[in-house]
C-alpha positions in Angstrom: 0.0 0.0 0.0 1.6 3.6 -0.6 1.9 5.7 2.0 2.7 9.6 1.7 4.0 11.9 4.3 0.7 13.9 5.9 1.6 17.7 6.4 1.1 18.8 10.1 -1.4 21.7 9.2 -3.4 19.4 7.2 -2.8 16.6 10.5 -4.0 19.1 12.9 -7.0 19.9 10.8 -8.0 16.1 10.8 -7.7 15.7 14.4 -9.8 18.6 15.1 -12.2 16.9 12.3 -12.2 13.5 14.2 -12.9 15.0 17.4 -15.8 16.8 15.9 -17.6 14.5 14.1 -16.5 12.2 17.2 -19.3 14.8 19.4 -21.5 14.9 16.5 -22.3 11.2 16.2 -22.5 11.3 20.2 -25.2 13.5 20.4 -28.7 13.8 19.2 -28.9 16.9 16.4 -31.0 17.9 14.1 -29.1 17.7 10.5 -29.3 21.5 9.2 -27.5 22.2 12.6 -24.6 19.9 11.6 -24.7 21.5 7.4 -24.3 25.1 8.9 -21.6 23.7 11.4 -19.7 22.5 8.1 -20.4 25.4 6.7 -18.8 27.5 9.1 -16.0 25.2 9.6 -14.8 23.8 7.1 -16.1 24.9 3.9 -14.1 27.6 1.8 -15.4 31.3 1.9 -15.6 30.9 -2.1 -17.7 27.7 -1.3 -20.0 29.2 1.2 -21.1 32.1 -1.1 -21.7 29.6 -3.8 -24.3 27.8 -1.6 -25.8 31.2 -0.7 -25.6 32.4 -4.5 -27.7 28.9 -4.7 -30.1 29.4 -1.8 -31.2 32.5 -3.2 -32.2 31.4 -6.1 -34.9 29.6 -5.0 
């Protein structure tokens, strides 16, 4: 199996990540709670205006 050396910035962000979705699966909540919690995490700026650009079509 290849392996590839994991940068520490990216490392960090995945142990934050686990520990996250860790509390999420834990705990009852309701699933537009955990979409804007993404949102606000995780998801580029350029990404989140996309999605709004989107919402407001409707």
């Amino acid at each position: 199996m290849p392996t590839m050396k994991i940068p520490e910035k990216i490392w960090e962000r995945a142990e934050k990540t686990a520990v996250d979705a860790t509390l999420l699966r834990r705990t009852p909540v309701n699933i537009s709670e955990v979409i804007r919690y993404v949102l606000e995490n995780y998801l580029e700026d350029g990404m989140r205006d996309f999605i709004e650009q989107e919402k407001a079509k409707k």
